[in-house]
C-alpha positions as CSV (number, residue, x, y, z in Angstrom):
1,X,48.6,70.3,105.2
2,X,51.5,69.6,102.6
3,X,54.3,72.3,101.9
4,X,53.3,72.1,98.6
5,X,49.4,73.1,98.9
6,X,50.4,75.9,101.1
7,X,52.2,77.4,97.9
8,X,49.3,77.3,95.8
9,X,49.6,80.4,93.8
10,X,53.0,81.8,95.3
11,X,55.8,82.8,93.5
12,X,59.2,81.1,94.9
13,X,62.3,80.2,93.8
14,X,64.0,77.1,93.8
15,X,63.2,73.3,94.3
16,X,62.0,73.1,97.8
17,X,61.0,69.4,99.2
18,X,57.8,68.4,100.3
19,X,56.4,68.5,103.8
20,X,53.6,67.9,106.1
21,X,53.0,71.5,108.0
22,X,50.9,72.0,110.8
23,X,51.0,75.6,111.7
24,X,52.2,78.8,110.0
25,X,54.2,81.0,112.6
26,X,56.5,84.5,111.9
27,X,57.3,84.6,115.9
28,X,60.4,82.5,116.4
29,X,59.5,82.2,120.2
30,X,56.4,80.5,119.3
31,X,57.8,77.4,116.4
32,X,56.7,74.3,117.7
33,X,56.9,70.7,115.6
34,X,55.6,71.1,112.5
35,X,55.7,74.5,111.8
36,X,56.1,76.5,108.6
37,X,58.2,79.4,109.7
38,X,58.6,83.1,107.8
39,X,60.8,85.7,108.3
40,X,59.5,88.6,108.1
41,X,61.1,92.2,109.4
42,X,59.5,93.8,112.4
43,X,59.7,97.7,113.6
44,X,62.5,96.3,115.7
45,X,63.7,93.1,114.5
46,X,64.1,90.8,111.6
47,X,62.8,87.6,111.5
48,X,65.6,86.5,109.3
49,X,67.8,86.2,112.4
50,X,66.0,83.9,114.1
51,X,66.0,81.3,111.5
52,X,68.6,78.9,113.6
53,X,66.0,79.2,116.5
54,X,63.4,78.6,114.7
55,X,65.2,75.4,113.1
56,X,66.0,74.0,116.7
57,X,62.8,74.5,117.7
58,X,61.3,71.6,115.3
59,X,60.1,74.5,112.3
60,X,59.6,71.8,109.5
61,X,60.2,74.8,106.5
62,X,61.3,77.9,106.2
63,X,60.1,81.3,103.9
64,X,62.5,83.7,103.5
65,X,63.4,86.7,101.2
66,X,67.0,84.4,100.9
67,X,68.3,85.4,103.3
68,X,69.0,82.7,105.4
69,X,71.2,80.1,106.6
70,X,73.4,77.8,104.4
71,X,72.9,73.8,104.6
72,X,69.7,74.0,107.1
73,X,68.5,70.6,106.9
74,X,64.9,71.5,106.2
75,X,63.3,73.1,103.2
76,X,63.8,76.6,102.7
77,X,61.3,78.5,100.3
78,X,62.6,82.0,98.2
79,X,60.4,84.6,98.0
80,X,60.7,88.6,97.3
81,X,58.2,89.8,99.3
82,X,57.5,87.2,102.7
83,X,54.5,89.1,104.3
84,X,52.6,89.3,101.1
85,X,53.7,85.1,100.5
86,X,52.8,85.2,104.2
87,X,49.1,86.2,103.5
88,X,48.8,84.1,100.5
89,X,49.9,81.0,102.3
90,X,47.6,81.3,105.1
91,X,44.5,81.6,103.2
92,X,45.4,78.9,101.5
93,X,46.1,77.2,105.2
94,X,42.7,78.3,106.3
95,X,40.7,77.7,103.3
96,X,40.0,81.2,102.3
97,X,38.0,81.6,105.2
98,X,36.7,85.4,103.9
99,X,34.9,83.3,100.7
100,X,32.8,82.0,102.9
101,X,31.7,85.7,105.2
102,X,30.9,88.8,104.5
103,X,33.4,91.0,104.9
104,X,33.2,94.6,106.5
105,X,36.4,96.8,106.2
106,X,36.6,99.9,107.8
107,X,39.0,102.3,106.9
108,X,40.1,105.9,108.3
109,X,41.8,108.0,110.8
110,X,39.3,108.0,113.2
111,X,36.0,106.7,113.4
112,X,37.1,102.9,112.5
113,X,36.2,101.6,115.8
114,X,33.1,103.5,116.5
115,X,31.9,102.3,113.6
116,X,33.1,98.6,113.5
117,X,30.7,98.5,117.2
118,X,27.6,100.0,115.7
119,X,27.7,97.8,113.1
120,X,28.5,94.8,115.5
121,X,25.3,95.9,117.6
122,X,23.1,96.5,114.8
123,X,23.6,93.0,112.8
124,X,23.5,91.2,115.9
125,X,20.1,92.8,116.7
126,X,18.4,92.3,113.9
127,X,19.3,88.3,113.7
128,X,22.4,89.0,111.2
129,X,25.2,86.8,113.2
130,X,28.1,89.1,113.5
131,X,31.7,89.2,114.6
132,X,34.4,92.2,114.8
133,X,38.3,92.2,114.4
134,X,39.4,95.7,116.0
135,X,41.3,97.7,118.5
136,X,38.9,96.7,121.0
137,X,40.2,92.8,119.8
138,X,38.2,89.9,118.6
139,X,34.9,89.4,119.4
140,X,31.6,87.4,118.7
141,X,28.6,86.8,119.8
142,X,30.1,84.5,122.1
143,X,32.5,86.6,123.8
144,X,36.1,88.3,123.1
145,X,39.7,88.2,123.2
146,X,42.3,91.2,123.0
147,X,44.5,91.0,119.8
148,X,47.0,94.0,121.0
149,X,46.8,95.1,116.9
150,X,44.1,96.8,114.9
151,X,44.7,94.6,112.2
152,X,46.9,91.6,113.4
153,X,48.9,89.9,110.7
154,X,47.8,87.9,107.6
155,X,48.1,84.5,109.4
156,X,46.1,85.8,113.1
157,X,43.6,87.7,110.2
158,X,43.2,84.7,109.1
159,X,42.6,82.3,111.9
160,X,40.3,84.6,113.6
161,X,37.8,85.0,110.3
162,X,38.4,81.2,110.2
163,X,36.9,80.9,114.1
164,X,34.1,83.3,112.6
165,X,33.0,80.7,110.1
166,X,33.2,77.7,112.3
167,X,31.7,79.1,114.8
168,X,28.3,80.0,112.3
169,X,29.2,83.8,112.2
170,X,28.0,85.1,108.9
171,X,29.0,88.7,108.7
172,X,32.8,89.6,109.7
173,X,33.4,93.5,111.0
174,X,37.1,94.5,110.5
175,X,39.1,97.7,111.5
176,X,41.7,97.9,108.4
177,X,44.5,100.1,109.3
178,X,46.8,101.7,107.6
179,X,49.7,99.8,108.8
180,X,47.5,96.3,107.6
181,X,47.4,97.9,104.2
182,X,50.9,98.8,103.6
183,X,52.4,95.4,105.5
184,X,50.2,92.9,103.5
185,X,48.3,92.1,106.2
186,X,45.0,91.8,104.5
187,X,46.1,91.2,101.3
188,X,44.0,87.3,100.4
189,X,40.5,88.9,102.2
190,X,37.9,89.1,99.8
191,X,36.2,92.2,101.2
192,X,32.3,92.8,100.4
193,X,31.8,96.2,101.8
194,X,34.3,98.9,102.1
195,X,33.9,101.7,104.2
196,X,36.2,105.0,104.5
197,X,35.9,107.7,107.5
198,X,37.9,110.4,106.8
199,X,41.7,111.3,106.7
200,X,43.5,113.8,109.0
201,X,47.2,113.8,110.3
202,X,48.3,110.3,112.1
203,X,51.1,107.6,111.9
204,X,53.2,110.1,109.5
205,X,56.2,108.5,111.6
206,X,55.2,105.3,109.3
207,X,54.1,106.8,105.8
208,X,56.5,110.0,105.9
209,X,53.7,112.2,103.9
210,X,49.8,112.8,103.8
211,X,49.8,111.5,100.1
212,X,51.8,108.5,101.2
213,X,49.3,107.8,103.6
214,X,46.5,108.3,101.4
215,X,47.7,105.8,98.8
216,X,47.7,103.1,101.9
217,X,44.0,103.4,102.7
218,X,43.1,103.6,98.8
219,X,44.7,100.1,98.1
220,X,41.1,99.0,100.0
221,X,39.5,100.9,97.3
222,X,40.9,99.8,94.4
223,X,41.2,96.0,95.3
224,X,37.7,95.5,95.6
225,X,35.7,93.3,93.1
226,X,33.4,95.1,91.0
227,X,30.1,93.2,92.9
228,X,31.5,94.4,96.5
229,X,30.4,98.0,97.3
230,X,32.3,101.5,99.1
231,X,30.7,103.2,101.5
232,X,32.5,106.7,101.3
233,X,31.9,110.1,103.6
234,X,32.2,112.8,101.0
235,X,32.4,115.3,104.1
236,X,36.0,115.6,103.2
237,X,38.2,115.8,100.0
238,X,40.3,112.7,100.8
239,X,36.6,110.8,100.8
240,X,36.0,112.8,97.2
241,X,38.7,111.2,95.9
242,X,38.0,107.9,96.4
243,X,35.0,107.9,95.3
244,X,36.1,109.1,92.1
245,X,38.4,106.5,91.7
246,X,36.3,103.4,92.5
247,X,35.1,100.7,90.0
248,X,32.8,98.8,91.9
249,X,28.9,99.7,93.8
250,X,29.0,103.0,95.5
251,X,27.4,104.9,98.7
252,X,28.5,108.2,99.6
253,X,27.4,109.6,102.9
254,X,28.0,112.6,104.8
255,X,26.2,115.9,105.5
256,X,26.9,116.9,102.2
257,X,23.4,117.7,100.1
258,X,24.3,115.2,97.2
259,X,25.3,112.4,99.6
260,X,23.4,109.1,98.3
261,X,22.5,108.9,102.7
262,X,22.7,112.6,103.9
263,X,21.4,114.1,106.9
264,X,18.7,116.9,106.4
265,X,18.7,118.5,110.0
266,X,19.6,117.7,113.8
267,X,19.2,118.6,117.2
268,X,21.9,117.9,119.3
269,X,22.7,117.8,123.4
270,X,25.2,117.0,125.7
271,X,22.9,114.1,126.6
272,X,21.6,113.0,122.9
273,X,21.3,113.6,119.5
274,X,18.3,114.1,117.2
275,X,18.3,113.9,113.5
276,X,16.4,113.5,110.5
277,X,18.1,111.8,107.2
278,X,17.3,111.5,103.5
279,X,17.6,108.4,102.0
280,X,16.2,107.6,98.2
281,X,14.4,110.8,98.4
282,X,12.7,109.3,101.7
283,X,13.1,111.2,105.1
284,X,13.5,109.4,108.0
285,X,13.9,110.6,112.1
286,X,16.4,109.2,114.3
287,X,17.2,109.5,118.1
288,X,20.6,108.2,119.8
289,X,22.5,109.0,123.1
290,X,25.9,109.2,120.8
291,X,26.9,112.8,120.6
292,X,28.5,115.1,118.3
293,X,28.4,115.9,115.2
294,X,31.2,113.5,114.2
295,X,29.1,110.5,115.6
296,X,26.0,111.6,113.4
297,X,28.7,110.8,110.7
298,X,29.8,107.4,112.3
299,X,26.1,106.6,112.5
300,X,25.4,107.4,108.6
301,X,28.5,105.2,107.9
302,X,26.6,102.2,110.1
303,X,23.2,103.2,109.1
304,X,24.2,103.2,105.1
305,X,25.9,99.6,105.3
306,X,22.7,97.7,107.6
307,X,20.3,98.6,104.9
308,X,22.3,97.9,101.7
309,X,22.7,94.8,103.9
310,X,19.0,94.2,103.7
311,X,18.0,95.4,107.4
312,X,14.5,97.3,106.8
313,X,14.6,100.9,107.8
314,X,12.2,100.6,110.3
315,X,15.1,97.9,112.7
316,X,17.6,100.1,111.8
317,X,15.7,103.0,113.8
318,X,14.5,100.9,116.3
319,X,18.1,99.7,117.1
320,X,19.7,103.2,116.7
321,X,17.2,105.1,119.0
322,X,18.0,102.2,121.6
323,X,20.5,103.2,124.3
324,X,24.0,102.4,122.3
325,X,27.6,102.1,124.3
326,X,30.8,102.1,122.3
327,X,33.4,100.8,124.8
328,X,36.1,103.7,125.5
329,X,34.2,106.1,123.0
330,X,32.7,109.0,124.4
331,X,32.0,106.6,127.5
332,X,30.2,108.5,130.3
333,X,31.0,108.3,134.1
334,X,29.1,110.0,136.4
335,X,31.1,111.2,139.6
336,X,28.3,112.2,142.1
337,X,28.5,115.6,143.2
338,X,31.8,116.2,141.3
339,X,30.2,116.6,137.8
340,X,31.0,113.6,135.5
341,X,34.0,112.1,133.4
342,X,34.2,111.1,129.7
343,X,37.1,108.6,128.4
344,X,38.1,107.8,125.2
345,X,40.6,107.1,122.6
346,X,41.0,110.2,121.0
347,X,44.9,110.5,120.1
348,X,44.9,112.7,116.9
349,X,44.8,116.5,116.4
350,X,41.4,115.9,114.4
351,X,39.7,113.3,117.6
352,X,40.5,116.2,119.4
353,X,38.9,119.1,117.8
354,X,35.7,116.9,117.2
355,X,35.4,115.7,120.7
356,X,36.7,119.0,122.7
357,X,34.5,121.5,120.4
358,X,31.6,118.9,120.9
359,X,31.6,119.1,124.6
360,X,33.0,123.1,124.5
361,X,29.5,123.6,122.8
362,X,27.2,121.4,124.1
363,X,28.3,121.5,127.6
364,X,26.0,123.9,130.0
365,X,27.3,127.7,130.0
366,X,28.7,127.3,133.9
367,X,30.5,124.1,132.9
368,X,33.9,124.1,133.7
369,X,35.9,121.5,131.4
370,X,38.8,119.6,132.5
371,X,41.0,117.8,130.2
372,X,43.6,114.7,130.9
373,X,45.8,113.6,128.3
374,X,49.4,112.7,127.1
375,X,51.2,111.4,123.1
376,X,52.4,108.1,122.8
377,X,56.2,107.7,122.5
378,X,57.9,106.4,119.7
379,X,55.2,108.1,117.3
380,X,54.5,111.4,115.0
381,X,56.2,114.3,117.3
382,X,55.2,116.9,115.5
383,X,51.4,116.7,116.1
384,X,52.1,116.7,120.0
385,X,51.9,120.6,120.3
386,X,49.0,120.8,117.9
387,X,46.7,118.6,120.0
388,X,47.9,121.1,123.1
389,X,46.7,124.0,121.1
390,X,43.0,122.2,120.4
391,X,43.4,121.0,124.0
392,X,44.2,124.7,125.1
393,X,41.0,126.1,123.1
394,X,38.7,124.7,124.9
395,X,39.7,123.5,128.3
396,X,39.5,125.4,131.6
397,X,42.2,123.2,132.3
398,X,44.5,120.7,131.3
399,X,47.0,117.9,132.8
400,X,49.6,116.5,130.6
401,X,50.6,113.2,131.5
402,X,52.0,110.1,130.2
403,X,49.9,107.4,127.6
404,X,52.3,104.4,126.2
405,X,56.0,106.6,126.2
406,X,57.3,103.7,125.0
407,X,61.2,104.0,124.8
408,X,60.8,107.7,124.8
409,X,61.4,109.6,128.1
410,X,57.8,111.1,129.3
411,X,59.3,114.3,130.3
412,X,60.4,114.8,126.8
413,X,57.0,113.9,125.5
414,X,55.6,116.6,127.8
415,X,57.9,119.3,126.9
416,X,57.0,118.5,123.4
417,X,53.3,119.3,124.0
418,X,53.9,122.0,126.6
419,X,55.3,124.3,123.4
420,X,52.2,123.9,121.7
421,X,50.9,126.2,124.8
422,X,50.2,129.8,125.0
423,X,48.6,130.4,128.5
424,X,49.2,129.0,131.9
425,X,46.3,126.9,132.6
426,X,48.1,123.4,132.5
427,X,49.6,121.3,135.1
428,X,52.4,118.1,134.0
429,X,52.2,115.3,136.2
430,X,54.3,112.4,135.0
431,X,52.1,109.4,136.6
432,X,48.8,109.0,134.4
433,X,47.2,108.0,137.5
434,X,48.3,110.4,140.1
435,X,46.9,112.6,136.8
436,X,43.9,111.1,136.5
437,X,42.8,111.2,140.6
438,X,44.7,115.2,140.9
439,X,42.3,116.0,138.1
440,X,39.1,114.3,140.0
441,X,40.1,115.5,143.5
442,X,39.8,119.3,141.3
443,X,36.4,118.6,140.1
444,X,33.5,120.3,141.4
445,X,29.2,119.5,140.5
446,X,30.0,121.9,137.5
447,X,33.2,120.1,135.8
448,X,33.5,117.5,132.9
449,X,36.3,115.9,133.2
450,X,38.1,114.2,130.0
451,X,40.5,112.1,130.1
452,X,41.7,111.0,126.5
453,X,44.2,108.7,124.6
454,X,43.6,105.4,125.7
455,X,39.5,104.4,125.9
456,X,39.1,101.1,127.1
457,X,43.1,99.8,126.9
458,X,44.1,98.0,129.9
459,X,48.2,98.8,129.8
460,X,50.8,101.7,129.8
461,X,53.2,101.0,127.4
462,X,57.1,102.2,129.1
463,X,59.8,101.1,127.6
464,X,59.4,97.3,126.2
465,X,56.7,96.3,128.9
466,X,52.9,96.6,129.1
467,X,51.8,97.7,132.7
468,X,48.4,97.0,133.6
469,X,46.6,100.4,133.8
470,X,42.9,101.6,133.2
471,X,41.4,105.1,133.0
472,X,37.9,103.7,133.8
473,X,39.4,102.0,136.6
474,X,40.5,104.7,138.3
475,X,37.5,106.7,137.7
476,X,35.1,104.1,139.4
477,X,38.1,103.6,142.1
478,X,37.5,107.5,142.4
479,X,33.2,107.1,142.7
C-alpha cells in the first residue's frame, strides 16, 4: 500500500515522499523491507531511539512525534500523538476490518474475560460465527494463539479482526482494557455493543486515581455511535454513571429491581447455580455449573447481549443450562481423596472477596479452605495487604508465594502482603510451585484448595524473562 493512502485522515506535518509500504511495525527488532516504522514510547523504552535500527533494517518510512534523526534517507512523517496516528494508519492498512464485524467490547475490572467466553460459547452454539481477542489470546472457531496482552496494540487489534473477517467470522468478542483505552489502542474500532462489569481498585500504578481510571473505561462509552448499544451492570455506582452519560441504545443489568434484565431469585451451590430472571416483564429459569453470585452477574451481562443479538430465549437457556468451562475461571480439579482444587485469575482485592466469600459460604460446614496466592511485581503495592486481609477472612490457611515479581524482589512482595495480616495462619514459600504441591501434600478429603492469580497463564514473569509455569499443571502432576 502507498505511504500516502496509509495517511488517509491523519494529521502530519511536513512534505513526506511517497512510498510503497508493506507492513506497519512499532518493534524495531521486528522491521523488515518495506516496513512503515513508528515510534512509539513503551513502559520501559522509547521507540524513538531505535529509529537508526530501524532504518538499517530496510524500514521504508518513519512516524514520529519529531523526534528523530537528521538527514535519514527515507521519509519521515510528524505527528503529535504516534499511537493514536498508529491506530489510524492501520485501519486504514487493514481496510477497516471492524466495518465489516460486529464488534463486542468488554470493559471492567473483573469479569472481562468471563464474559468475553460465554459469549464466545453462546454465538458459536447457536450458528452465530464468533471469534474473541482476550487475556486468554486470540481465538476462533478454528483454534487459538496467545497475544501476551489484553488488548494488544492498534496495528495486532487490527490484524487479528482482519483474520476474523477473512476467515468468515461474523461477530468479534474483545476484552478492552483500560491500558487499550488510555494508549489508543482501539481507537479506529467501530464497536456495536459495549459492555461494562464493574470498577473496583486495579492498575492505579498506571492511572494514579479511581476517577482517573474511570474516565479510561468511559471513553468506550462515549465513543460509541448512536445505533451501537451499552450493556451496563447498574449493581454498582461506577455502572450508574455511565449509564447516565450514554447517548446511544441502552441495557442495564444487574440484580437491581429496575434493571432492563434483572434476576428475580436464585439458588445457589458449591456445585451450581439456579436462577430465575425478568426480562420485558417475562420470567424465565436458568440452570448453570458457574457459581457465585458474581457469575450470575457475568451471565446477565452474556445473557443480555445474545438476545439483543437476536438468539431466541429459548437457545439462550438451552446453551446456559449446558455444562459451561471458562478456562482459568473458577476451573475445578478434583484431587481424589484430598478434596479438590480451584484456579483462577483472581488478582484484585474485589476477585477476591467475590471468589473467597463464594466458596467461604457455599462450601460444606467441615470444609477446611486452603488458599495459594502471591501480587505481581512492578504493580499497585498498596492493594497487596488488602487482598491478605480478604484472604485472611476466609481461609483456614494461606501460602504466600510468588505470581510474575517482575523486577521486584519476591521477598519484598511478601512482606508487603504479610502486613496486611493479623493472625498466624499463613506460611511464605518463595517457589510458586514448591507452594502449590506444600499446599496439596496439606490437603485432606475435607479441603478446597485455591490457588489464585494466574488461571490458565503458562509463565512466571522474574525479572525480564517469562518462565514456563502452570498452576493446572501442577495440580494434575499432583492427581
Amino acid at each position: 500500500m502507498k505511504l500516502s493512502e496509509l495517511l488517509q485522515g491523519v494529521e502530519y506535518y511536513g512534505d513526506t515522499e511517497d512510498c510503497d509500504v508493506i507492513s506497519i511495525i512499532h518493534d524495531s527488532r521486528k522491521v523488515k523491507q518495506g516496513s512503515l516504522f513508528i515510534a512509539i514510547k513503551g513502559f520501559e523504552s522509547d521507540g524513538h531511539d531505535y529509529i537508526l535500527d530501524a532504518v538499517n533494517k530496510g524500514a521504508v518510512a518513519i512516524m514520529s512525534n519529531g523526534r528523530s534523526l537528521d538527514n535519514l534517507p527515507i521519509p519521515v512523517v510528524k505527528v503529535k500523538n504516534p499511537r493514536a496516528c498508529m491506530s489510524q494508519v492501520s485501519a486504514n492498512f487493514f481496510n477497516h476490518p471492524s466495518k465489516k464485524l460486529n464488534i463486542i467490547g468488554v470493559t471492567g475490572t473483573n469479569g472481562k474475560t468471563s464474559i468475553t467466553q460465554l459469549l464466545y460459547l453462546l454465538f458459536n452454539a447457536n450458528g452465530m460465527s464468533a471469534g474473541t481477542l482476550g487475556t486468554l489470546g486470540f481465538s476462533t472457531p478454528s483454534g487459538m494463539l496467545t497475544t501476551g496482552f489484553t488488548t494488544p496494540e492498534s496495528v495486532e487489534v487490527q490484524q487479528l479482526l482482519n483474520i476474523m473477517d477473512i476467515g468468515g467470522v461474523k461477530n468479534a468478542i474483545m476484552e478492552v482494557s483500560s491500558h487499550a483505552l488510555e494508549l489508543n489502542r482501539v481507537d479506529d474500532v467501530d464497536v456495536n455493543i459495549a459492555i461494562f462489569t464493574n470498577l473496583t481498585q486495579d492498575h492505579l500504578d498506571f492511572h494514579g486515581s479511581m476517577e482517573n481510571y474511570f474516565q479510561a473505561k468511559l471513553k468506550l462509552f462515549l465513543n460509541l455511535n448512536k445505533s451501537s448499544t451499552a450493556i451496563v451492570n447498574i449493581d454498582n455506582d461506577y455502572g450508574k454513571r455511565i449509564a447516565k452519560e450514554v447517548q446511544c441504545n441502552l441495557v442495564t443489568y444487574g440484580f437491581q429491581d429496575d434493571a432492563d434484565l434483572s434476576i428475580i431469585k436464585s439458588n445457589l451451590s458449591i456445585e451450581s447455580s439456579e436462577f430465575l430472571i425478568k426480562w420485558n416483564n417475562e420470567e424465565f429459569i436458568f440452570n448453570s455449573n458457574l457459581i457465585g453470585y458474581y457469575n450470575l452477574e457475568n451471565l446477565l451481562a452474556a445473557i443480555a447481549t445474545a438476545l439483543i443479538s437476536g438468539i431466541p430465549i429459548k437457545d439462550v437457556q438451552n446453551s446456559v443450562n449446558s455444562e459451561l468451562i471458562i478456562p482459568g475461571r473458577m476451573e475445578k480439579f478434583d484431587l481424589l481423596e484430598k478434596g479438590f482444587a480451584i484456579v483462577d485469575y483472581a488478582h484484585t482485592p474485589d476477585a477476591y472477596e467475590q471468589i473467597l466469600s463464594t466458596i467461604k459460604y457455599l462450601a460444606p460446614k467441615k470444609s477446611e479452605i486452603i488458599t495459594v496466592f502471591g501480587c505481581g511485581g512492578d504493580r499497585d503495592i498498596k492493594k497487596r495487604p488488602i487482598m491478605a486481609k480478604i484472604a485472611e477472612k476466609y481461609s483456614d490457611k494461606i501460602i504466600v508465594t510468588s505470581d510474575n515479581p517482575r523486577n521486584e524482589k519476591v521477598e519484598d512482595i511478601c512482606e508487603n502482603i504479610k502486613s496486611g495480616f493479623d493472625r498466624n495462619n499463613h506460611k511464605i514459600i518463595y517457589n510458586r510451585k514448591k507452594a502449590i504441591d506444600y499446599a496439596i501434600e496439606k490437603m485432606n478429603k475435607n479441603s478446597i484448595l485455591l490457588i489464585l492469580g494466574k488461571g490458565r497463564n503458562d509463565y512466571e514473569h522474574i525479572g525480564n524473562e517469562k518462565y514456563p509455569h502452570s498452576d493446572i499443571g501442577i495440580i494434575k502432576s499432583n492427581i
